[in-house]
N, C-alpha and C positions, 0 to 999 in steps of 0.2 A: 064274131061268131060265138065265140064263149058265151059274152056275156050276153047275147040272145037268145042260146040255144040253155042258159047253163044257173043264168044271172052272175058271173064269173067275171071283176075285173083283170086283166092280163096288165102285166107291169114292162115297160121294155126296157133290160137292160146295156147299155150298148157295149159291147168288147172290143176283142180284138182280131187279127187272124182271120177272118169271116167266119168265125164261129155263131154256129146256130144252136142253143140248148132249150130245151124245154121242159122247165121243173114242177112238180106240186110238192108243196112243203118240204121244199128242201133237197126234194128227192128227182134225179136227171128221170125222164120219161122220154126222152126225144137227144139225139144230138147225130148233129149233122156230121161229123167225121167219122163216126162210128157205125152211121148206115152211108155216107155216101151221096148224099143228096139232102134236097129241102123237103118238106110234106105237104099232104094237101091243106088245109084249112079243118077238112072233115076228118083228117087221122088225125092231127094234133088233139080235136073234137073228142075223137073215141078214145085215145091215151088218155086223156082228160079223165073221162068219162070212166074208164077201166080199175083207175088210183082209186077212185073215190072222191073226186074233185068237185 
């Protein structure tokens, strides 16, 4: 969806824990311990979109 909605390639890096984190430039926009869950597709989109991504 980034890179359709964005031209945005997405990197996956894989961890550990089931950690879910979602960065731009370095900087966390998303993590899944800290709210509790996974996202949609379309918030990850708009956090994205919010940074200046």
């Amino acid at each position: 969806m980034l890179k359709k909605e964005m031209g945005i390639e997405a990197t996956l890096v894989e961890g550990a824990h089931g950690a879910f984190v979602v960065k731009v430039d370095g900087e966390t926009v998303y993590s899944k311990t800290e709210r509790n869950g996974l996202p949609s597709s379309r918030d990850i989109l708009e956090l994205v979109q919010a940074r200046g991504g």
